[in-house]
ROVO-376322 format. One record per residue (C-alpha): z, y, x. Coordinates in steps of 0.1 Angstrom, whole numbers. Last residue first. Layout:
<recs>
- zz  yy  xx
- Z  Y  X
...
</recs>
This chain:
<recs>
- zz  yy  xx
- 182  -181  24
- 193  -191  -10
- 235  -201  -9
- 244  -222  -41
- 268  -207  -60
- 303  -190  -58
- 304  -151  -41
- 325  -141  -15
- 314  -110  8
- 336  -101  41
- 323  -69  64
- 331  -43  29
- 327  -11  45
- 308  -13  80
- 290  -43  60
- 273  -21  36
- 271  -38  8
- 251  -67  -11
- 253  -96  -33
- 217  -110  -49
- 215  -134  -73
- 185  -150  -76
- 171  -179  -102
- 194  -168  -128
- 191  -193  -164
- 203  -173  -197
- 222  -188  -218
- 216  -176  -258
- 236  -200  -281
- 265  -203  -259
- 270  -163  -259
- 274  -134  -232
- 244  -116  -244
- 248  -91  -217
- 250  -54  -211
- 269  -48  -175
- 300  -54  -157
- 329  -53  -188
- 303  -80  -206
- 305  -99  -176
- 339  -104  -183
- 337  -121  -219
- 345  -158  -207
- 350  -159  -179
- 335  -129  -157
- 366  -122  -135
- 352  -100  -103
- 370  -88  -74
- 364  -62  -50
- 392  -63  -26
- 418  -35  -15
- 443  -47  -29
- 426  -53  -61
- 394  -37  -71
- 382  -49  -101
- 340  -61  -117
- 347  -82  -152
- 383  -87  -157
- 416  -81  -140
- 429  -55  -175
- 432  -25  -148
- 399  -12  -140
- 402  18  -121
- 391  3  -87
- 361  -14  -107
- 345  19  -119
- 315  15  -135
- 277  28  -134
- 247  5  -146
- 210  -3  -137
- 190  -25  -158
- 159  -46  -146
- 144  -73  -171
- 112  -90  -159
</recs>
């Protein structure tokens, strides 16, 4: 088990890739290099990686609406 913890700053990300804040949404652009821009990731053909769980969470009081694409895991 890998766990990594990272610090950005989507609202003052201007180039609309990896994690961005845009009118007033959290956004996120991760094709083809954009996850690179969230956290460390070898982002390549030859090494992809399979995700059992993905996990999206925030406080709802601030952000009620959460999209995310996939499969939804209850």
């Amino acid at each position: 088990r890998l766990e990594t913890a990272v610090k950005i700053h989507p609202e003052s990300n201007t180039q609309l890739s990896g994690l961005y804040q845009s009118s007033g949404m959290y956004c996120t652009q991760c094709e083809a290099m954009g996850f690179r821009r969230i956290t460390y990731y070898l982002d390549r053909p030859d090494v992809m990686a399979v995700f059992d769980r993905v996990r999206v969470e925030a406080p709802r009081e601030g952000y009620p609406v959460l999209l995310s694409n996939g499969n939804l895991v209850e």
